[in-house]
N, C-alpha and C positions, 0 to 999 in steps of 0.2 A: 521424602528424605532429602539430605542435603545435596546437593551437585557440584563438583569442584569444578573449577575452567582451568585449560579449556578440555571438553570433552564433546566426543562426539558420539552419534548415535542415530537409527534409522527408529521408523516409524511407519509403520506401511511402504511407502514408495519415496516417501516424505524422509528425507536427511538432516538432522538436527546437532546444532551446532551450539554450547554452552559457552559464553564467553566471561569474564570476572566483574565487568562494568557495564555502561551507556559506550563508554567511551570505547573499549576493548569490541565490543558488538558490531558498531559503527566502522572499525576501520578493517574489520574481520570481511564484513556484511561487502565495502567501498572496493578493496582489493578484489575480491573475487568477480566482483561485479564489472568494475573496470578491464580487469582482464578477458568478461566475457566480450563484451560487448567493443574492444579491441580487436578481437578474433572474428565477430559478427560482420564489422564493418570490413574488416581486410578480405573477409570471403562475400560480402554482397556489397558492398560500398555504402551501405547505409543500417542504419538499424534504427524501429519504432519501438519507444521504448514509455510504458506509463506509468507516474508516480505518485505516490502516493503524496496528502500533505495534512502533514500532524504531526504536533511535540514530540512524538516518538520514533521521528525520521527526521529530529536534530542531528545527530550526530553521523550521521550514517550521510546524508546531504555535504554536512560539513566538509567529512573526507571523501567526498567522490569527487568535488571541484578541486580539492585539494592534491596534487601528483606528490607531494609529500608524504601524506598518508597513505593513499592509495595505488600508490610505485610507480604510475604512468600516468601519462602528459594525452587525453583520450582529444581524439578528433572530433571535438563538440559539433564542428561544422556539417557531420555528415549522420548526427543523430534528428530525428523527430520526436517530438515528446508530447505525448497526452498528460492530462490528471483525472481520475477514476470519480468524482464526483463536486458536488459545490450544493451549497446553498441555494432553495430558491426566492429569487428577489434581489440578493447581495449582490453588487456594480461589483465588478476586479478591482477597484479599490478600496473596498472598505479593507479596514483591516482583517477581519475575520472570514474573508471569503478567502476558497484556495487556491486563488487565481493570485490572489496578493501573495500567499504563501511563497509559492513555488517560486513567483520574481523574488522573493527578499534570499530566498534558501538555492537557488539554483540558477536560473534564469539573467540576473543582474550580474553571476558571478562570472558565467561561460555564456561564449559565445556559439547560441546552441543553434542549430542548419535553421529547425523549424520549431515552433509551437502552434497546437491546436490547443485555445481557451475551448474552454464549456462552456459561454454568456446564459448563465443561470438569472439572469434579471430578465430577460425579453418575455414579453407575455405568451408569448403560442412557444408553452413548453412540447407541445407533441413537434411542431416545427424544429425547434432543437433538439431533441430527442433521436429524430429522425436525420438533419444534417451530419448529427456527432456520430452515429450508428455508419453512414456513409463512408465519413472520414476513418474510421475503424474498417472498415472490409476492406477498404483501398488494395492493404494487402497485410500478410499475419506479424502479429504482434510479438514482437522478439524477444519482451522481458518487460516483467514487471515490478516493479518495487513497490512492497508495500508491508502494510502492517494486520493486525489484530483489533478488535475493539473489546472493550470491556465483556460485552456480553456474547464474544465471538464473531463479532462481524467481520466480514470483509467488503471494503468500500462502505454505501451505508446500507448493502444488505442483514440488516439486522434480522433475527428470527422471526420474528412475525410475516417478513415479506419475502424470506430467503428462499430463491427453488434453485434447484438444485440443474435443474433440464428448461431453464426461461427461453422462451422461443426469442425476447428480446435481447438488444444488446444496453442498451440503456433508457432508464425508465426513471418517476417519479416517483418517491415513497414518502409516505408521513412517519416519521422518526420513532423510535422504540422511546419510552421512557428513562431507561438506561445509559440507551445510546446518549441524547440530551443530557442524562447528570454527567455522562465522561468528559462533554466540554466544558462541565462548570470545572469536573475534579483535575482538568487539562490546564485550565487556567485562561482559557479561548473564550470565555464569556464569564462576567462576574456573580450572573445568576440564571437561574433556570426559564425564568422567565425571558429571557431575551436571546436565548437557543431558538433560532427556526425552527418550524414546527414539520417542515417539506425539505425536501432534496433532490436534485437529482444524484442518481449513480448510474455507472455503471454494473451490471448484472451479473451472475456469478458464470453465465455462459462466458462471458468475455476470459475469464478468469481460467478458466478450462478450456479456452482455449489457443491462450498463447504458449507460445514454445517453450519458456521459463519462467518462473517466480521466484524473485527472492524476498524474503521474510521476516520482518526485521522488529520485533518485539521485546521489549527494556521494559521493567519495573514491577513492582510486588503487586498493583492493581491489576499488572495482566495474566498475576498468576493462574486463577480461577481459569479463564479461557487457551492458556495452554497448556490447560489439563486435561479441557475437557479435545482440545484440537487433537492432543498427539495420543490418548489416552482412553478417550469417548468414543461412541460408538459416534458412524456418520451420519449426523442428521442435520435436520433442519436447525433446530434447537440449539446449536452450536455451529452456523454456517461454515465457522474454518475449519471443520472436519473433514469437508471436502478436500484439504488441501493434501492430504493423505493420499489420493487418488491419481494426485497429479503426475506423468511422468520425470518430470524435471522439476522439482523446487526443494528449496534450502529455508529452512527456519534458524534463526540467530537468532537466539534468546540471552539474557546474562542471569547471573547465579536468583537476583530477584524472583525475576520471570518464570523459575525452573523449580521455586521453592518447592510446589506442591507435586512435582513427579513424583511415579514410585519408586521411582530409578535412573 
């Protein structure tokens, strides 16, 4: 049924937040977040924080480097920043890799303390797998920004490879069929054929276990999936169901997103 913005609402554990656009999402998603993560650093002097990169964390990127949108002026200086997965093979420059992302959308804009790349091109992916895993335990992960995929993914745990209890932290997966049409229907590749076929990501252990998630999902193709997220029973088959679980996370959705609630 239909959902007005803004409106809010719980879901298991999981807090959900109805906004009226991309746009309205984005600075709802920016605010909140900046203010956490203002509070993070002034009580530990730093905060690790990983994000997500995808057309559906335009807007929300937008107004986070933005103190305009997002009411503060944040201490880039004393954040560290992961990204949750990348292509395997892709150089940090091609364009479609997320390594490029994150500089055009964040990275170019603020001057952020640190960044950990994923270098998804080096041949000995268990070597990387294993470094990135390292850089990850240093110490716990204070928030994560991220999104939804078409088929419920979170990062590129799609259902086929989704567990729930991964003894890993980050791993290689060969991509769902799904997963691949959403970067043709994202506009990230022109055709299906030229969608990598491997990945790394990180795991959904990682995911469960940092301190916060926030959740940032815009548009009618992710209806379907945050149906089945806030709505579904929790399984594999819809990895973001997990997120229901989480002690701390926010889903920003906009009215698109929310078509198919029952309520």
């Amino acid at each position: 049924m239909p959902v007005t913005a803004p409106h809010y609402a719980t879901a298991g554990r999981l807090a959900l937040e109805v906004h009226a656009d991309r746009a309205a999402l984005g600075r709802a998603a920016a605010r909140a977040v900046a203010a956490h993560l203002q509070s993070v650093v002034a009580r530990q002097g730093e905060a690790r924080v990983i994000f997500a990169c995808a057309p559906s964390q335009d807007e929300f990127l937008a107004a986070l480097v933005d103190p305009a949108q997002c009411g503060l002026a944040l201490e880039w200086s004393k954040i560290t920043a992961f990204h949750m997965d990348d292509y395997v093979g892709l150089t940090a420059a091609h364009p479609q890799s997320f390594r490029h992302y994150l500089r055009q959308h964040l990275l170019n804009r603020v001057a952020i303390g640190r960044f950990h790349p994923l270098p998804a091109e080096e041949p000995d992916a268990a070597a990387v797998a294993a470094r990135y895993t390292a850089l990850l335990r240093e110490k716990p992960i204070d928030l994560i920004c991220m999104g939804i995929g078409e088929n419920g993914h979170i990062a590129f745990n799609d259902p086929p490879v989704a567990d729930f209890e991964d003894p890993a932290l980050v791993k290689v997966v060969e991509l769902d069929h799904a997963c691949r049409r959403q970067q043709v229907n994202d506009g990230c590749f022109p055709t299906l054929a030229e969608v990598p076929r491997h990945a790394f990501t990180l795991t959904i252990s990682v995911f469960r276990q940092a301190r916060r998630l926030s959740i940032h999902v815009p548009g009618p193709r992710k209806a379907a999936a945050v149906r089945g997220t806030v709505e579904g029973r929790v399984l594999t088959a819809c990895p973001a169901s997990i997120l229901r679980l989480h002690p701390d996370a926010t889903l920003y959705i906009d009215t698109a997103a929310a078509s198919l609630l029952s309520a």
